[in-house]
N, C-alpha and C positions, 0 to 999 in steps of 0.2 A: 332623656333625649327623644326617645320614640313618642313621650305624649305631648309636651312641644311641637314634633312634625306633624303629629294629627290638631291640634291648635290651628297651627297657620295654614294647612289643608281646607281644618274647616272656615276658618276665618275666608282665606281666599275664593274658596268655593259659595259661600253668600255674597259676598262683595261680587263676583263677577255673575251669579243672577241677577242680583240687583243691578249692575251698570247693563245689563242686556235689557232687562226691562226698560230702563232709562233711556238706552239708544232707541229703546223700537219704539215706542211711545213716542219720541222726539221727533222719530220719521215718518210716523201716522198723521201728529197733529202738523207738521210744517211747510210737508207735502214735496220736502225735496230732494227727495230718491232719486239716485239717476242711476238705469241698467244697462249695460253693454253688452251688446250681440254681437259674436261673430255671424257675417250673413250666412253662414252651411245653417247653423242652429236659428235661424227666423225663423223658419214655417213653423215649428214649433214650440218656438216661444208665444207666435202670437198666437197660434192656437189655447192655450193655456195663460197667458200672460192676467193675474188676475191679484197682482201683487199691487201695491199703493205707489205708483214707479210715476214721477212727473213727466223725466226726460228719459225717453229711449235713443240711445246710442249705436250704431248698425256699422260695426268693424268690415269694409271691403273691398275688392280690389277689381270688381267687374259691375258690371251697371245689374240693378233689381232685378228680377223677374216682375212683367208689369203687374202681375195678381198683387204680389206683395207693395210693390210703390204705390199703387193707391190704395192699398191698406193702409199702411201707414199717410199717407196725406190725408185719408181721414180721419186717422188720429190726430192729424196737427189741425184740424178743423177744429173738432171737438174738445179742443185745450190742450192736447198733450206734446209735451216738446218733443222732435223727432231730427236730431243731426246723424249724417253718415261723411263717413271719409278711407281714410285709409292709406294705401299704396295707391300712387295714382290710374285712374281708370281710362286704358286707351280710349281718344276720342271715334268711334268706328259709326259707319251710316251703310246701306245698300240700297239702291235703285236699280230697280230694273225697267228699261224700255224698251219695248217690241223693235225690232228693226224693220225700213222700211223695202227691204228685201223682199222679191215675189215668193220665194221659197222662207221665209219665215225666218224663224229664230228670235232671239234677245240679245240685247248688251249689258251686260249686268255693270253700275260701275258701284265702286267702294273708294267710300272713304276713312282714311288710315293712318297714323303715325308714318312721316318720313322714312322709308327704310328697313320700314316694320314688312314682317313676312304676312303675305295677307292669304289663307285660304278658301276658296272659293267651290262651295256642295252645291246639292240639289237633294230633291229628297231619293232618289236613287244612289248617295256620294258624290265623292270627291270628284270633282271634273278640273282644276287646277291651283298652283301654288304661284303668285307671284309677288313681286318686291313693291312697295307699293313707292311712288316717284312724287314732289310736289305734292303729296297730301292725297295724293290717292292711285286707284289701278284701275284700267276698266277690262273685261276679258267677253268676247263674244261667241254666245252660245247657241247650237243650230238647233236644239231643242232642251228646253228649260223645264223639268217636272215639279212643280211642286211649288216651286219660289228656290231663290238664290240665298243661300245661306252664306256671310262673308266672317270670318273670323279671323282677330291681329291680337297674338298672344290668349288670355282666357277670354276675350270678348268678343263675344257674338252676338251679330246683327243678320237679321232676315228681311231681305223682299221679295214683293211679289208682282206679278205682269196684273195690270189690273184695264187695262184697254188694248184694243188692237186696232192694225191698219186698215185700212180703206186703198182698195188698188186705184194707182189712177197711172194714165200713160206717159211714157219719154217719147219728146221728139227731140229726132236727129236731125241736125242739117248737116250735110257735108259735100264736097264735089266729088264727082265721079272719082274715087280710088281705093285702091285695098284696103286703108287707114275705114274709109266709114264702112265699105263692105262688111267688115269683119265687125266693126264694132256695133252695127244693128244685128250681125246673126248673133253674137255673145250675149247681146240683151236679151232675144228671142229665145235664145236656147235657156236663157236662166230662168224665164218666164216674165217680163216684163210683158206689157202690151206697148208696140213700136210703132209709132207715126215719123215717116220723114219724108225730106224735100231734099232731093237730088238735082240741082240744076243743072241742065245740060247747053244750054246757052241762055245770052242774056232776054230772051220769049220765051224759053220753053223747060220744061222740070219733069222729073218723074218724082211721083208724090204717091207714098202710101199713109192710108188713112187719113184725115182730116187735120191739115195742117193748120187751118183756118186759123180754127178757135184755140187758144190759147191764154188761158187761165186754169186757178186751181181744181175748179169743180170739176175739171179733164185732164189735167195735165199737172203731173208730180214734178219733173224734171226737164230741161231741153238741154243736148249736150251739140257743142257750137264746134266742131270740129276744127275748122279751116274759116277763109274770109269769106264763102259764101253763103254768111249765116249774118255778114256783118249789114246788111241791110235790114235786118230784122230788128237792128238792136233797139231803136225804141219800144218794141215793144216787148221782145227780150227783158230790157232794164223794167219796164213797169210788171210785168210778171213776175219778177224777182221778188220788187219792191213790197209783192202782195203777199207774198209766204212762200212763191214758187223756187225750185233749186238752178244753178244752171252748173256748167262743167264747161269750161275753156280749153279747147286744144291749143296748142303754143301758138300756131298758125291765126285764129282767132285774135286771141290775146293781142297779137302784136299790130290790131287792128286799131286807131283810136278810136273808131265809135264804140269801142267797150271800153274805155278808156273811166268811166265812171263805176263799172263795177268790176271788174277784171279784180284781181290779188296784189299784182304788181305788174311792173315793166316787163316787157321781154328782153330778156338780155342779147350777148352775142353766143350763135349754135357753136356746138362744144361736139366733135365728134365722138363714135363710142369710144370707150377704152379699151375693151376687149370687140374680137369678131365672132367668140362662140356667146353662145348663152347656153350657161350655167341654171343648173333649177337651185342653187344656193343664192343668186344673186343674179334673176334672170336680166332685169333693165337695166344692168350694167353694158349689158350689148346694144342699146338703144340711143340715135343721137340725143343730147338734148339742149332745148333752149332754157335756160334756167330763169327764176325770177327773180328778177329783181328791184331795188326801190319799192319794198314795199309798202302798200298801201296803209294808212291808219289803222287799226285793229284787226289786220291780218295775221297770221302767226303760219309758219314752214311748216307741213305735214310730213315732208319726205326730205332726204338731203344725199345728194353723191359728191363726196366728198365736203368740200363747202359750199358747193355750189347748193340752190333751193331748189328740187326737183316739184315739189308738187305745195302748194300754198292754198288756204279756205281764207274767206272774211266773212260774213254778215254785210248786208246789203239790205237795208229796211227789216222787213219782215222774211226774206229770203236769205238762202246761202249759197256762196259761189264757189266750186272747186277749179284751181288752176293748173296744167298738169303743163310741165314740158317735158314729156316724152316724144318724140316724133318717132310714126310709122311703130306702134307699139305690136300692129299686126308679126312684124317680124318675128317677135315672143311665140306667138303661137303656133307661126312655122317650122320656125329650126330649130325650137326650144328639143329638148330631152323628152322622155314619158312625164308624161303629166304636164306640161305645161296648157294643154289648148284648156283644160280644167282650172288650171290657176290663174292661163291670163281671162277667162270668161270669168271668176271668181273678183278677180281684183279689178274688173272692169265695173261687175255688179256693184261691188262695195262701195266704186268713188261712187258712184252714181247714189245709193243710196245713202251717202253720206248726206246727200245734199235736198233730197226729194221732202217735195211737200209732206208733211203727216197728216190725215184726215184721220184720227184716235177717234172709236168707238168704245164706251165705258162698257168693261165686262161684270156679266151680273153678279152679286156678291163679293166685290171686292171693295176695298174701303181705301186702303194706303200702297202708294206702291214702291214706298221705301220706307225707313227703319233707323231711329238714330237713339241707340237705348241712353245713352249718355245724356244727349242734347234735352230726352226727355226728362229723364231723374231729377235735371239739374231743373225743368221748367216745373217740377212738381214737388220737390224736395228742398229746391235750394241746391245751391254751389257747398261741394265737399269741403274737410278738412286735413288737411294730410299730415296734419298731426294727432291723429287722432289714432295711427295704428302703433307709435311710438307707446304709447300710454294704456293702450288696452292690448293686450293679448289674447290670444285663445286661451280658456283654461282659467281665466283670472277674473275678473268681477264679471264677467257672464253668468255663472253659474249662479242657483236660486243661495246656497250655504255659501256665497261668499261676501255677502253682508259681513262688516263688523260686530254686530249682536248675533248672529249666528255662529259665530266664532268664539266670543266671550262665553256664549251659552254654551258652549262645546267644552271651553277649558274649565267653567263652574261645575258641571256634572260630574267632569272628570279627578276635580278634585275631592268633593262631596263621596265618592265611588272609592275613592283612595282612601282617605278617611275612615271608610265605613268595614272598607276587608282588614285594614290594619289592625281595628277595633276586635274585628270578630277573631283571626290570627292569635290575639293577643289572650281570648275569651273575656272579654268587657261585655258589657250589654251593652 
């Protein structure tokens, strides 16, 4: 019985050299090896990759590092087939664009899977976490170190500020009252440079700075208070039209000569609802005239209750902010601590929502956003996502998981069995 087992030992142990020789032969001359990567183990496959491998296969569930993506596309230059897939890979982008704010800052935005948690670094950390809405989140930062790093689940995307702004001036028009009073010192205090025209009867105005001229190469924004702006509006509307910003006070708005760039209608005035102001919800103490009937490609920035508190469009090459707050000055009067801070903050903001950008390219920057996905798929090809069904880690990655590496493995072992059984026995 024992020289029987050593028989089919040996028998078995040539037979499976020989089909290993056969398979590897077969893979040499036919050239159709195909190896699977988990991407942790790519940097060092391709460092080493020196095996007769037609197609490479890249097991993933986050976009390349771009070292390795155009590694690989130049293997698929030079003949070699390169698919990757996996779990699928959130779609994520980041931009970052300077704000046109006199005190600086960025708005970094990202884009993200619906309702995917989006985290948003710098190269100092974390600055915040938020929910990403319609396909993305934007978060605005007073100083930005490094570039904006955005990540949804294991994918990350970086940008970076790669131009800045060019200051140019707002002018205000308003009539004599607390409403513009306050709203050229909020400018000035935030650092804007303020040109206004204060009409004091139908001959005579108090005018700082050069109201004249008005266009971009001077003038970022003009914000229209009330209707003594509404004489202006031809040339208001071609300022617009050229790249300039403007900002509607409700008073304005319900002017028709702005009737062509305005947001919408003004509705009918809606007194406050409350008499304090609240630092949770300060313009809820504020009258307001709401918008409405809005215009074609407007969209509601703000809302108290249903009502449309604050509305932007596009207007040629310009942008119009609409507000109907009236007497917003109130805010900053009676408001709690901290209000004269936040109503000059959110005054700055509409305004620069809407101001010209005069972008200077800063030196050595290239991109200033990031879409690692949008790229793989422009350099790679579109994944398969059946592809993580079928490969595992641990399984045909490995160099000994060839089938002839295997066969070679149980030939020896048999040969080895064979051979101690022999000596055991004292055979030659």
């Amino acid at each position: 019985m024992r020289l029987l087992a050593e028989r089919v030992l040996r028998v078995t142990g040539f037979a499976a050299l020989a089909l290993a020789l056969v398979l590897a032969a077969r893979a040499k001359t036919d050239g159709s090896a195909v190896r699977t990567v988990p991407a942790a183990r790519l940097p060092g496959v391709l460092a080493t990759l020196h095996l007769p491998v037609d197609t490479l296969v890249v097991v993933t569930d986050t976009a390349l590092d771009p070292v390795y993506r155009d590694w690989l596309a130049a293997d698929r230059v030079a003949g070699r087939g390169v698919r990757w897939g996996g779990r699928p890979v959130p779609a994520t982008a980041v931009s970052v664009e300077p704000l046109a704010d006199p005190a600086g800052g960025s708005r970094v935005l990202v884009a993200a899977p619906d309702s995917a948690v989006v985290s948003v670094a710098d190269s100092l950390g974390g600055l915040d976490s938020i929910v990403a809405r319609l396909g993305g989140a934007q978060l605005t930062v007073p100083r930005l170190v490094g570039g904006a790093i955005g990540t949804a689940g294991r994918q990350t995307a970086l940008g970076r500020r790669t131009d800045s702004l060019v200051a140019r001036r707002v002018l205000v028009f308003g009539a004599p009252s607390w409403e513009t009073k306050f709203v050229i010192a909020v400018l000035e205090e935030r650092g804007w440079q303020v040109d206004a025209r204060v009409p004091l009867s139908p001959d005579t105005a108090v005018v700082q700075g050069a109201t004249g001229r008005l266009d971009t190469s001077r003038v970022a924004a003009v914000v229209a208070l009330d209707r003594s702006a509404a004489g202006q509006s031809g040339r208001i509307e071609a300022f617009v039209r050229s790249g300039g910003g403007l900002v509607l006070g409700p008073d304005a708005a319900a002017d028709p000569r702005f009737s062509r760039v305005r947001a919408g209608s003004a509705g009918a005035r809606q007194p406050a609802p409350v008499l304090e102001v609240y630092a949770r919800d300060p313009r809820r103490a504020l009258a307001l005239v709401p918008v409405v009937r809005l215009a074609e490609g407007a969209v509601p920035l703000e809302r108290r209750d249903a009502a449309v508190a604050v509305a932007a469009r596009r207007v040629g090459a310009g942008r119009v902010a609409q507000l109907g707050y009236e007497d917003t000055w109130r805010w900053r009067m009676a408001g709690p601590d901290g209000s004269v801070e936040a109503h000059r903050l959110w005054w700055s903001a509409v305004v620069a929502s809407v101001a010209y950008r005069a972008a200077v390219r800063l030196p050595g920057q290239d991109s200033p956003h990031d879409a690692p996905l949008a790229r793989m798929v422009a350099r790679l090809g579109p994944g398969d996502s059946l592809l993580g069904e079928s490969a595992a880690p641990g399984g045909a990655d490995e160099p000994g998981s060839r089938p002839e590496w295997w066969i070679l493995a149980l030939g020896l072992a048999a040969l080895v069995s064979e051979w101690a059984s022999r000596r055991l026995r004292g055979a030659a």
